[in-house]
C-alpha positions as CSV (number, residue, x, y, z in Angstrom):
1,X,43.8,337.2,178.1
2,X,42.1,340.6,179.2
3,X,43.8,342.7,181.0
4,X,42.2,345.2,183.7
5,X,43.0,347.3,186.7
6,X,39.7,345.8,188.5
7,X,37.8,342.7,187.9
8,X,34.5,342.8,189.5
9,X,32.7,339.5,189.4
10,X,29.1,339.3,188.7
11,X,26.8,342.8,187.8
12,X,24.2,342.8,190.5
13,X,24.0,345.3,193.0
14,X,27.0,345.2,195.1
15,X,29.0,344.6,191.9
16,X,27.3,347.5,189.7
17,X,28.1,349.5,192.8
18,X,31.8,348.6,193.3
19,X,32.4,349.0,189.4
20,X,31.5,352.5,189.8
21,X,33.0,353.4,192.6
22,X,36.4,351.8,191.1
23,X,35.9,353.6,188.2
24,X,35.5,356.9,189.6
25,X,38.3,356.6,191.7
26,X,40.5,356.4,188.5
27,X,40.1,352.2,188.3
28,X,40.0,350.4,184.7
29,X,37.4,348.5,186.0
30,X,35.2,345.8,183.8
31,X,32.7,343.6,185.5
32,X,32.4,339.9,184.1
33,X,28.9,338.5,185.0
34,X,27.1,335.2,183.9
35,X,23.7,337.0,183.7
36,X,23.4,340.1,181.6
37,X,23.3,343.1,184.4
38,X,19.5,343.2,184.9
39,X,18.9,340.0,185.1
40,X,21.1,339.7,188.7
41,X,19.0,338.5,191.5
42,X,19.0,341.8,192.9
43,X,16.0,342.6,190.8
44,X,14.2,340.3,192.7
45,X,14.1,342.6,195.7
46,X,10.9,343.7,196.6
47,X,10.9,345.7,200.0
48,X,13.1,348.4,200.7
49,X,16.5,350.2,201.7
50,X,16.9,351.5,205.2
51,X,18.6,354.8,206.0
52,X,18.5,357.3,208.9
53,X,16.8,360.2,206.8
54,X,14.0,361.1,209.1
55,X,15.1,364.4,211.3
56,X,13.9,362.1,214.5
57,X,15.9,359.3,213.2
58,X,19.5,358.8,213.3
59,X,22.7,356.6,212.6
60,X,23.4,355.3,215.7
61,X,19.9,354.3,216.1
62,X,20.2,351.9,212.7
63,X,23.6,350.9,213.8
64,X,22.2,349.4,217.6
65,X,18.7,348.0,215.3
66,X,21.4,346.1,213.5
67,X,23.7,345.3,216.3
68,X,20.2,343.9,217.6
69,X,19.4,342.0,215.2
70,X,22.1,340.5,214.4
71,X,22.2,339.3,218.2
72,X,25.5,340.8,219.2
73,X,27.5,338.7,216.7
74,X,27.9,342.0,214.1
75,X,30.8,343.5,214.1
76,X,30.7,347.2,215.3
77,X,33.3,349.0,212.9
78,X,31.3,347.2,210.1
79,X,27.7,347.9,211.4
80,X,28.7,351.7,212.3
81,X,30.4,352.2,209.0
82,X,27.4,351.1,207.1
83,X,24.6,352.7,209.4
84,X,26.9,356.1,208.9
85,X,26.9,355.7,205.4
86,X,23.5,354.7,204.1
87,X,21.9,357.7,204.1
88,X,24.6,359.3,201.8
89,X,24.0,356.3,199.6
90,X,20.1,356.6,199.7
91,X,20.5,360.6,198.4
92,X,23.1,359.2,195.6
93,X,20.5,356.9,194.2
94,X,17.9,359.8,194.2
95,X,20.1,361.9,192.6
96,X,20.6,359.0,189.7
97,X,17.5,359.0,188.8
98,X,15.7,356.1,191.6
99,X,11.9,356.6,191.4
100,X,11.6,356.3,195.1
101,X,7.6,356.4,196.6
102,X,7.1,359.6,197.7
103,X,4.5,361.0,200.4
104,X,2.1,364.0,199.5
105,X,5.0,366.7,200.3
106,X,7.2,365.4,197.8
107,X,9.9,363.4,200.4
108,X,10.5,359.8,200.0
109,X,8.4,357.7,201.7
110,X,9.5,355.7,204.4
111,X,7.6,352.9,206.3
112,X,8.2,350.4,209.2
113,X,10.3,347.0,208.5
114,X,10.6,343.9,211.4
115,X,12.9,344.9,213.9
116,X,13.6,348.6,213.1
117,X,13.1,351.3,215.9
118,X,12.0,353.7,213.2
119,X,10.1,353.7,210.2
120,X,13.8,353.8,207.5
121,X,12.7,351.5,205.2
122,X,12.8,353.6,201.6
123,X,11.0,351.8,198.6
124,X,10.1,352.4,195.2
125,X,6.9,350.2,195.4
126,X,7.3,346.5,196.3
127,X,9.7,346.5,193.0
128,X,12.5,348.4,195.2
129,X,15.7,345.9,194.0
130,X,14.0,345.7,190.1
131,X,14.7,349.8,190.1
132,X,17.9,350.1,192.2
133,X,19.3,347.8,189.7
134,X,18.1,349.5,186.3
135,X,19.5,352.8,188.2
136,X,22.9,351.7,188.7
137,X,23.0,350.0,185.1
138,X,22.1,353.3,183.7
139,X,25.5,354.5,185.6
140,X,27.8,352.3,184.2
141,X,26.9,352.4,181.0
142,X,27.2,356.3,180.8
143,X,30.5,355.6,182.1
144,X,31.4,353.3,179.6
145,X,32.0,350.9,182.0
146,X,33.1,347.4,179.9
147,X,30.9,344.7,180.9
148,X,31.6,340.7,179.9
149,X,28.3,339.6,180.4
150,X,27.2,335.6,180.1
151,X,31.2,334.9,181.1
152,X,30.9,332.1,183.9
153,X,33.8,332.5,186.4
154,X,34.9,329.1,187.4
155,X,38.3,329.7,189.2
156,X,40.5,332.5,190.7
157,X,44.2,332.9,189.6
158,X,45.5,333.0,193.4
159,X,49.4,332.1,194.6
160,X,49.9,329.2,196.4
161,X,52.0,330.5,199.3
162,X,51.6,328.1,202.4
163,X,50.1,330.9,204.2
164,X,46.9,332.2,202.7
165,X,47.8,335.8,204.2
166,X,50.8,335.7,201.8
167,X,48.7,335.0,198.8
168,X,47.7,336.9,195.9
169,X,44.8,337.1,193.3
170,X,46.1,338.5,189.8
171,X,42.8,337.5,188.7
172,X,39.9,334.8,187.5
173,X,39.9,332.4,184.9
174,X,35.7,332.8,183.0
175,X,33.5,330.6,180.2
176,X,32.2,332.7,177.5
177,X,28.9,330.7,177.5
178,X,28.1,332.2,173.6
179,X,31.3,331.0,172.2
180,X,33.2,328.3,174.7
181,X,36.3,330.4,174.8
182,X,38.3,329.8,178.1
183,X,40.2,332.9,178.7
184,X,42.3,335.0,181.8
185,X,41.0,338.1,183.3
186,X,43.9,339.9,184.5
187,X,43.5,342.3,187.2
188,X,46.6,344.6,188.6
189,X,44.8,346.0,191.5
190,X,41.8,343.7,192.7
191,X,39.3,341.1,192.0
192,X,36.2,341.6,193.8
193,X,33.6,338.9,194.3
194,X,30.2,340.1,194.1
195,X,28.4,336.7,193.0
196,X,25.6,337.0,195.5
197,X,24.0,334.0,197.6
198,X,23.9,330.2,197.5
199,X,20.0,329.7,197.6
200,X,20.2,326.7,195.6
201,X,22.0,324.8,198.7
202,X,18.1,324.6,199.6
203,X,15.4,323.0,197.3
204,X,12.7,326.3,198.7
205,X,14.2,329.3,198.3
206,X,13.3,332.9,197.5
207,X,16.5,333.0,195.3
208,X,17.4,332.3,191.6
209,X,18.6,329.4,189.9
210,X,21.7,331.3,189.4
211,X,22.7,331.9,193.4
212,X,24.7,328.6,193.5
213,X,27.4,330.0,195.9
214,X,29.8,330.3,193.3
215,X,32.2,333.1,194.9
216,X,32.3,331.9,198.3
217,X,33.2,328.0,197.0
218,X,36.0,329.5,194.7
219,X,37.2,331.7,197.0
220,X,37.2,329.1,199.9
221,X,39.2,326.4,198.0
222,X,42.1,329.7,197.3
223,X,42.2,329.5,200.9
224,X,40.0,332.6,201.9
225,X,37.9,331.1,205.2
226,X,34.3,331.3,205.1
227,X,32.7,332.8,208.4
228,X,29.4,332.4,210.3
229,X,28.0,330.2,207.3
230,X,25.5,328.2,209.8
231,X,23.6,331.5,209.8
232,X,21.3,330.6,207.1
233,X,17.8,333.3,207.2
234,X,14.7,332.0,206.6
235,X,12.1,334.3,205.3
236,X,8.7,333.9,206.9
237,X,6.8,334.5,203.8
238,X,7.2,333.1,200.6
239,X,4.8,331.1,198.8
240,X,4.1,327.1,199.4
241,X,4.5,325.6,195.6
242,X,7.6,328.0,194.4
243,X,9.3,330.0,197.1
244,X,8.3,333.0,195.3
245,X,8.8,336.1,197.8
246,X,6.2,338.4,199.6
247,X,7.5,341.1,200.4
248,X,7.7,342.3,204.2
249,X,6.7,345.4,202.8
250,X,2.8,343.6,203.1
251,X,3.9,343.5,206.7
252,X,5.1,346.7,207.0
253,X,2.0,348.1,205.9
254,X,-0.2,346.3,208.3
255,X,-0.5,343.0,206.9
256,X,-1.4,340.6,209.3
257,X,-0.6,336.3,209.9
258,X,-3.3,334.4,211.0
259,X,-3.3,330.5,211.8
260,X,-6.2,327.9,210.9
261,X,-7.8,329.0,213.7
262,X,-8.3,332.6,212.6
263,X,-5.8,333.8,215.1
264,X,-3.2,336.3,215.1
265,X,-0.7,334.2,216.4
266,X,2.2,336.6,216.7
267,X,0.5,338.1,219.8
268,X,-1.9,335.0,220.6
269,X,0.9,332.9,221.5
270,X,3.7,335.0,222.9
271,X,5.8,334.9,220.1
272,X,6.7,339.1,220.3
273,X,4.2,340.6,222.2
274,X,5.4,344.2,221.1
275,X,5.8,344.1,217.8
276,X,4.0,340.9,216.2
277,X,4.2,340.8,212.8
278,X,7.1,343.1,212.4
279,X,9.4,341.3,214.8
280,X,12.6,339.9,213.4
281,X,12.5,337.5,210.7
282,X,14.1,334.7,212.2
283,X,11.2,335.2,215.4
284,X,8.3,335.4,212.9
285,X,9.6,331.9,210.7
286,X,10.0,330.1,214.0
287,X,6.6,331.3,214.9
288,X,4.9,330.1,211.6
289,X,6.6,326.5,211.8
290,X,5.8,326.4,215.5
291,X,2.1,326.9,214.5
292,X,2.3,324.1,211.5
293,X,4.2,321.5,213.9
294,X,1.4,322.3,216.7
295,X,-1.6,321.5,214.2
296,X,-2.4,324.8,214.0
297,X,-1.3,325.3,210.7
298,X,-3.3,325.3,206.8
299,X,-3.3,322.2,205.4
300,X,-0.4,321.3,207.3
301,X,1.9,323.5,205.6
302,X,1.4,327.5,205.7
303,X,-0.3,329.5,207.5
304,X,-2.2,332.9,205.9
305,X,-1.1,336.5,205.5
306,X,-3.9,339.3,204.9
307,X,-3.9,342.5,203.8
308,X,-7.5,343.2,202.3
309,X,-8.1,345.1,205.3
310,X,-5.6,347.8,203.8
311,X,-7.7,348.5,201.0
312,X,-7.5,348.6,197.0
313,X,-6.3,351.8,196.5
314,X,-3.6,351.5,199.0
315,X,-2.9,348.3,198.1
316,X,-2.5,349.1,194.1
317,X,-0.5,351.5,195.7
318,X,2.5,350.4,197.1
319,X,2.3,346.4,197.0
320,X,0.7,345.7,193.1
321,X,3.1,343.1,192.3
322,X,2.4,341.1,195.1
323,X,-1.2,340.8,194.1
324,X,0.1,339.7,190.7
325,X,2.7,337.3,192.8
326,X,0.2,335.5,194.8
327,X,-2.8,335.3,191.4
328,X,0.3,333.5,189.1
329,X,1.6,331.2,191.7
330,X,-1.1,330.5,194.1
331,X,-4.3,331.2,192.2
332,X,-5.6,334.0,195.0
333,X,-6.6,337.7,194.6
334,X,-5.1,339.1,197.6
335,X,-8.0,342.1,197.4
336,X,-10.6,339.1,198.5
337,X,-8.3,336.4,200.3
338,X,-5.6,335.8,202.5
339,X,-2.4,334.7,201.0
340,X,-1.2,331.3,201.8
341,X,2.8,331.7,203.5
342,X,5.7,329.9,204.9
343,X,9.8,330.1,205.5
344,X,11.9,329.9,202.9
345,X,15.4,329.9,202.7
346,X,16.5,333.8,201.5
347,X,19.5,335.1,202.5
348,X,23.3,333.8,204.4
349,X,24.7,335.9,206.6
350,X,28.0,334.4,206.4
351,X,30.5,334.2,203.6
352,X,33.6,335.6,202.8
353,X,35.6,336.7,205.4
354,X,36.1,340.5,204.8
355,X,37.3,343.3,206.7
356,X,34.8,347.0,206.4
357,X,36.9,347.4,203.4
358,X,35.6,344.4,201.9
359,X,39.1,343.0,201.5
360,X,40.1,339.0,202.0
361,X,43.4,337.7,203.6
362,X,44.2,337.4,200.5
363,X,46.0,340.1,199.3
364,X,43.9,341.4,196.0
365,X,40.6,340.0,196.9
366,X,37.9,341.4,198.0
367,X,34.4,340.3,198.4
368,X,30.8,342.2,199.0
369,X,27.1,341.8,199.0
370,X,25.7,338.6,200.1
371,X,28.8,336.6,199.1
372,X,30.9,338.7,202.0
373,X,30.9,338.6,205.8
374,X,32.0,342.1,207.1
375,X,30.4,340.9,209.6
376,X,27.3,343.4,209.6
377,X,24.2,340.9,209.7
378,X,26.1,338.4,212.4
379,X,23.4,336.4,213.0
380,X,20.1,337.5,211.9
381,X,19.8,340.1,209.1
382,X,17.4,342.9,209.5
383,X,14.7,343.4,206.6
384,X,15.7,346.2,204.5
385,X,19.4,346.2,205.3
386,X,20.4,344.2,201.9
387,X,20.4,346.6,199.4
388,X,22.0,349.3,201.6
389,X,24.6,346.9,202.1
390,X,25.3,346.6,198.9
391,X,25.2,350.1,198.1
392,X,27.8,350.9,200.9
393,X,29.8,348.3,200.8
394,X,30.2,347.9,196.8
395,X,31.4,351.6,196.9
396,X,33.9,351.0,199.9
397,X,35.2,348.2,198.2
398,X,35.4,349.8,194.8
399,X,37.0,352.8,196.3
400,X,39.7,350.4,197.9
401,X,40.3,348.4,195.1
402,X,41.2,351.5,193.4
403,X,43.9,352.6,196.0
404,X,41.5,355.8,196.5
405,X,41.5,354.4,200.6
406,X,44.3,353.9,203.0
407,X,42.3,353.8,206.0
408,X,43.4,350.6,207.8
409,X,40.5,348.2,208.8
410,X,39.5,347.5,212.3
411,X,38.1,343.8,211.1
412,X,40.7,341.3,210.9
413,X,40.7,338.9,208.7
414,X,43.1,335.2,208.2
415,X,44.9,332.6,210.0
416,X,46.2,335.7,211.8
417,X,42.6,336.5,213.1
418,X,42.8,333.2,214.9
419,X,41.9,333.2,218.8
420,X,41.5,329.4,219.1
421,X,41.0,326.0,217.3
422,X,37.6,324.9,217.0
423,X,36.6,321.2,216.8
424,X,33.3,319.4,215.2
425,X,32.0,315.5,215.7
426,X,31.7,314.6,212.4
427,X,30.7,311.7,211.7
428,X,32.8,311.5,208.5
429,X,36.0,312.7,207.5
430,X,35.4,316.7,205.9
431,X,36.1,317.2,202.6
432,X,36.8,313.4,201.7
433,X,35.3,311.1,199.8
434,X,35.4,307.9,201.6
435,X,37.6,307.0,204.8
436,X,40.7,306.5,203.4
437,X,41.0,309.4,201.0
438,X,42.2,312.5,200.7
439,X,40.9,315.6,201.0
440,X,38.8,316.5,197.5
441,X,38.4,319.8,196.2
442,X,35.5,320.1,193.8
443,X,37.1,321.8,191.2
444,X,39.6,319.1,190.7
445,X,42.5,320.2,193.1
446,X,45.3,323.2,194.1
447,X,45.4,326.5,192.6
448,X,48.5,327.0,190.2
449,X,51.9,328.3,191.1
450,X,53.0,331.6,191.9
451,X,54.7,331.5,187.9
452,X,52.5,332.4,185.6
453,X,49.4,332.1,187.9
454,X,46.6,333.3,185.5
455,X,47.5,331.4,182.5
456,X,48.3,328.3,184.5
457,X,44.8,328.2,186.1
458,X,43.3,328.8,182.6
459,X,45.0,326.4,181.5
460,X,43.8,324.1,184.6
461,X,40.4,325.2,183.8
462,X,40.4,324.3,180.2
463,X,41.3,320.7,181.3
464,X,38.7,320.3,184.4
465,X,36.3,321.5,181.5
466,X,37.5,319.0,178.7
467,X,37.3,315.9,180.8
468,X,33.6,317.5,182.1
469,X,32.3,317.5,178.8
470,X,34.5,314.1,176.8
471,X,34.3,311.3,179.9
472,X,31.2,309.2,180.8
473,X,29.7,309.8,184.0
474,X,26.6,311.0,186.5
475,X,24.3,313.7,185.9
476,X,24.9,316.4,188.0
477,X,21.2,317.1,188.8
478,X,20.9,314.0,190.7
479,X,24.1,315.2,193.3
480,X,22.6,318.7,193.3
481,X,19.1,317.1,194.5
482,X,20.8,314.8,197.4
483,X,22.0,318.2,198.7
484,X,19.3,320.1,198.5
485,X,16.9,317.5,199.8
486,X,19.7,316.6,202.9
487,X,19.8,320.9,203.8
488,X,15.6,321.4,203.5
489,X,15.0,318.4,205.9
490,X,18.3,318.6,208.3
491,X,19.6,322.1,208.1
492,X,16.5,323.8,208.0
493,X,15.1,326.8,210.6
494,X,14.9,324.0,213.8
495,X,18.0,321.7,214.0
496,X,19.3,318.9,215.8
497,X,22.4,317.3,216.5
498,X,21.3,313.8,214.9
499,X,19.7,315.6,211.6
500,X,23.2,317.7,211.2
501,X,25.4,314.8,210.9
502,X,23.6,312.9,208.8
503,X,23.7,315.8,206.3
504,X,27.2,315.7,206.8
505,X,27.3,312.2,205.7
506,X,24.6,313.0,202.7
507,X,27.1,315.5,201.8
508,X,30.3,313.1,201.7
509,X,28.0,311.1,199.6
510,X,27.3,314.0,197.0
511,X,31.0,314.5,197.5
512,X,32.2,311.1,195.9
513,X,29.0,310.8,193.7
514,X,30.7,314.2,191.9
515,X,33.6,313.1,190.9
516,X,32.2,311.2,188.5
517,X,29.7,314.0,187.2
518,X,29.6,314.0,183.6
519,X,28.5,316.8,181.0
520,X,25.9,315.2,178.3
521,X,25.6,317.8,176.2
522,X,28.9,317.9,174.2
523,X,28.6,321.2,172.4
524,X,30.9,324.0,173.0
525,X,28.4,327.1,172.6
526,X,25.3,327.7,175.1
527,X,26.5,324.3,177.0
528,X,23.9,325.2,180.2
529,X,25.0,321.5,181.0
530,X,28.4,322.5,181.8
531,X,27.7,325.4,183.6
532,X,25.0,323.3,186.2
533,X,27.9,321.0,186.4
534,X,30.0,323.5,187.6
535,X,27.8,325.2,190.1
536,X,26.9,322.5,191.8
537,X,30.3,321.8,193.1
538,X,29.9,324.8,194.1
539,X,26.6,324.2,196.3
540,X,28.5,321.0,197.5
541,X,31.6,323.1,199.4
542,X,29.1,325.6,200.4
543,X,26.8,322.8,202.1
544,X,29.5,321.7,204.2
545,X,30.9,324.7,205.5
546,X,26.8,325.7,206.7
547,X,26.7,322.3,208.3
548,X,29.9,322.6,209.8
549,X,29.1,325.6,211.1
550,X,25.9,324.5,212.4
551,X,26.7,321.6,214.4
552,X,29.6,323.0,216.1
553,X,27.8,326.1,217.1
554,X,26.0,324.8,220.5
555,X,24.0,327.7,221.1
556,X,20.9,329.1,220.0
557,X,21.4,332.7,218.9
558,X,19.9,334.5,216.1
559,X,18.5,332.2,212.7
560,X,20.6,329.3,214.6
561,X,18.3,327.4,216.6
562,X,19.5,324.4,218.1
563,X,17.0,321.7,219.9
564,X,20.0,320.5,222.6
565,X,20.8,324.3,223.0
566,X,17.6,326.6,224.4
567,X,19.9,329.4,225.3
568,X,22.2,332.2,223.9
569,X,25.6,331.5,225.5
570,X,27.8,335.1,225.4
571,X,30.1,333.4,227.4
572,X,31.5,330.6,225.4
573,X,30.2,331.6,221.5
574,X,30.0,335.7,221.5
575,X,32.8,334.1,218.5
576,X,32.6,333.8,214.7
577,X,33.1,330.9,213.5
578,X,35.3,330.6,210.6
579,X,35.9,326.8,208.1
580,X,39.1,327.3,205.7
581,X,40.5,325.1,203.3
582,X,43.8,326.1,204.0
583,X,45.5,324.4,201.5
584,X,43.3,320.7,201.3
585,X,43.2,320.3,204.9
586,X,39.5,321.4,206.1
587,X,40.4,323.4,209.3
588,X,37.7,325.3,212.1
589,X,38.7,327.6,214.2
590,X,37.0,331.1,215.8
591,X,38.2,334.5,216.2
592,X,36.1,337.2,218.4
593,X,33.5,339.7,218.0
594,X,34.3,343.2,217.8
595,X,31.8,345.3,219.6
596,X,33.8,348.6,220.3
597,X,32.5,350.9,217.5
598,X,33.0,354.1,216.2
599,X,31.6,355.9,219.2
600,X,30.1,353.5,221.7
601,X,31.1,349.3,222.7
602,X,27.7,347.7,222.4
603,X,26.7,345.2,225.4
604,X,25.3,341.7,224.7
605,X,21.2,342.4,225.8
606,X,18.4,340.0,225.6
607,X,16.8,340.3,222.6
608,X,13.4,340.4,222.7
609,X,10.6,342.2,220.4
């Protein structure tokens, strides 16, 4: 067993950030991380961080861009916390050493991002996420900060008090992938989850292999709800045959989408008459998809995005790896060509119910980055808000974890949160199997008892993993691909009430298929099998609670677009919607938004760009 004040799962952003914030605060702090620090799928972030830095900029003008985007379903103590803090967190990374783009006068560039009121987007090139991470690694290893890296955490060490408000985590139970050891991680003031998204729900996706939804999953089956997972973002440019990323930064420096027609379709067709390409991102992937399903789309597919007109120099500039981007994957020089584009799936919104301390119901856990739900995006994130997020957040978290804050949060969080039941027509039973079963909990069932809770779930663990790796069984790869295949054609950008229950019932069917998953390769050292094996029960949980979420939300509001549902409805879903385990019985219920901030109460507008 190792024992640690702080345990901060996975070393991307958010969790590099946490970790030193813990550690300055007087924390032992390790982080345990599957992937070696840099290789975190924050690296993969190409277009900026937005702060109020500008003299004719300001917080409160970020804070109402993101209350805006997020169409009214943020919460305001999170979203004024974080628009309050950025900048500070902008000057911090500077001051570490972050080669930030500069203008001719020396001051960090800043340029214009979809839905900002303000040019705040700060960049470092179009490899912004690559440096901010290689920044903050610097940090904590000149703190001597200890870092487990390639150690999978399968399962939280969580009590099993009826009431998940009166549980605690003393910790998670990891795989040394190098070795096969099984081992405890103790932690006598805080777990925190910084495990990042679930891209792999989705077969097209901006993310890595490795964003499998692994926090959320293991913190959902310890009881810890998962809210507003139906708002799934679809970026409106990544490319056809991989889902490799372009940035918005092309965007944001002028780029422009055209259809097969050779028009510029964002103003053409209505789609935001103001602000065209830089509208929001769920406006511009509806847009692009409206275009393809209307015949006005490239090979029926993608449609194009050009930026020659910007020129080489500026170009080679400030967006060089997106030439190399589109001249790997796609064969085209983006200095003679358009680029060929469409949505992919690229960040959730929801995820762990947190409070703007980043703290669960669950007394000891705590949750940030994309794996958390503060909620700041609600539902539509605004481009460039991601890494500040994780920035601000990581350090509030860290800074809690490490008793250094006794500021009580404004977000609630838990059953107690509660202000009604919610209800779903599924057409199968959630969480089962088959009609007359039980409830099924991928990872093979409750948590452990209050007694001994860490070594008993190791000791849990080591068994799920022996019986992974010594029965006979089905490959996981073939229950991972009914998800993914189910989500891209059912749970995509445009849904429909017929489309979301039969992913429900592909989902049941992935559900039963993995409990006969088998691990072929039988080796105890570098077993990738295993791990795969793993995640995917993860992507199987996480799945669900999206689809719940999607079909009981009746609405169209934000990345939510429902066919049966034209309309935002304030009156009957300005809600989050929240899907808890709560001990084996799947349970949906909703709790309000909060939009009384720090200075103002933000009302509901039509959003429009």
């Amino acid at each position: 067993m190792y024992e640690h004040d702080v345990i901060v799962v996975g070393a991307g952003g958010a969790g590099l950030r946490a970790a030193i914030a813990a550690h300055e605060n007087g924390a032992d702090v390790a982080l345990v991380t599957k992937l070696h620090p840099v290789r975190s799928h924050t690296g993969a972030a190409e277009g900026g961080i937005n702060a109020a830095l500008h003299p004719e900029d300001s917080w409160d003008l970020h804070a109402y861009d993101t209350m805006k985007g997020s169409d009214y379903l943020g919460d305001a103590p999170a979203i004024d916390a974080f628009a309050k803090t950025a900048p500070e967190e902008v000057i911090q990374l500077e001051h570490w050493g972050m080669p930030f783009s500069r203008e001719e006068d020396g001051t960090v560039s800043q340029r214009p991002f979809g839905g900002l009121s303000h040019p705040r987007t700060t960049y470092a090139g179009a490899e912004t996420g690559h440096h901010l991470l290689h920044t903050m690694y610097e940090q904590v290893v000149k703190r001597g900060i200890e870092v487990y890296d390639e150690w999978y955490v399968s399962r939280l060490a969580v009590t099993d008090e009826d009431d998940p408000g009166s549980r605690t985590c003393h910790g998670v139970v990891a795989y040394e992938i190098a070795t096969g050891e099984i081992s405890g991680f103790y932690a006598s003031e805080g777990v925190i989850l910084a495990t990042g998204g679930l891209g792999e729900v989705f077969d097209h996706t901006t993310n890595a292999i490795s964003c499998t939804g692994d926090g959320q999953a293991m913190a959902f089956r310890a009881g810890a709800p998962m809210e507003d997972m139906e708002f799934v973002q679809f970026h409106p440019t990544t490319l056809p045959s991989t889902g490799v990323l372009i940035s918005e930064g092309v965007r944001g420096e002028g780029g422009i989408l055209y259809n097969s027609e050779e028009e510029r379709f964002m103003f053409e067709y209505g789609y935001a008459n103001n602000e065209g390409e830089l509208a929001s991102r769920d406006v511009v992937s509806r847009a692009e998809l409206t275009e393809v399903n209307e015949g006005r789309g490239i090979e029926d597919e993608y449609v194009h995005l050009d930026m020659r007109h910007l020129g080489e120099e500026r170009i080679l500039d400030r967006l060089e790896n997106i030439l190399h981007l589109a001249e790997d994957f796609e064969g085209v020089d983006g200095l003679d060509d358009p680029m060929p584009v469409k949505p992919g799936q690229h960040y959730q919104m929801g995820g762990i119910e947190v409070d703007e301390h980043g703290e669960s119901c669950i007394d000891g856990l705590y949750a940030v980055g994309e794996c958390a739900c503060y909620s700041l995006h609600g539902a539509n994130r605004l481009g460039g808000n991601a890494l500040p997020e994780l920035m601000v957040f990581g350090a509030r978290a860290g800074r809690h974890a490490a008793g250094a804050v006794d500021e009580e949060a404004k977000v609630p969080t838990g059953p107690s949160a509660k202000s009604e039941e919610g209800g779903v027509d599924s057409p199968v039973g959630l969480g089962q199997v088959g009609d007359d079963s039980g409830v099924v909990a991928t990872d093979g069932g409750a948590l452990a008892t209050p007694q001994d809770v860490l070594e008993r779930a190791a000791e849990a663990e080591r068994e799920r993993i022996e019986t992974l790796i010594d029965r006979d069984g089905i490959n996981h790869a073939d229950v991972r691909a009914l998800v993914q295949e189910t989500m891209t054609d059912n749970v995509n950008v445009f849904r429909e009430e017929g489309k979301l229950k039969q992913a429900l019932r592909d989902i049941r069917k992935a559900r039963k298929l993995y409990q006969d998953v088998a691990v072929r390769d039988p080796s105890r050292t570098y077993n990738t099998d295993l791990v795969h094996t793993i995640e995917t029960g993860n992507i199987i949980d996480c799945a669900e609670a999206i689809t719940v979420g999607a079909l009981a939300r009746e609405e169209f509001r934000g990345a939510h677009w429902r066919k049966q549902y034209q309309e935002r409805d304030d009156e009957n879903w300005l809600k989050h919607t929240l899907y808890a385990w709560n001990g084996g019985s799947p349970e949906l219920y909703y709790k309000p938004v909060i939009l009384e901030g720090h200075e103002e109460t933000y009302e509901p507008k039509e959003r429009s760009y």
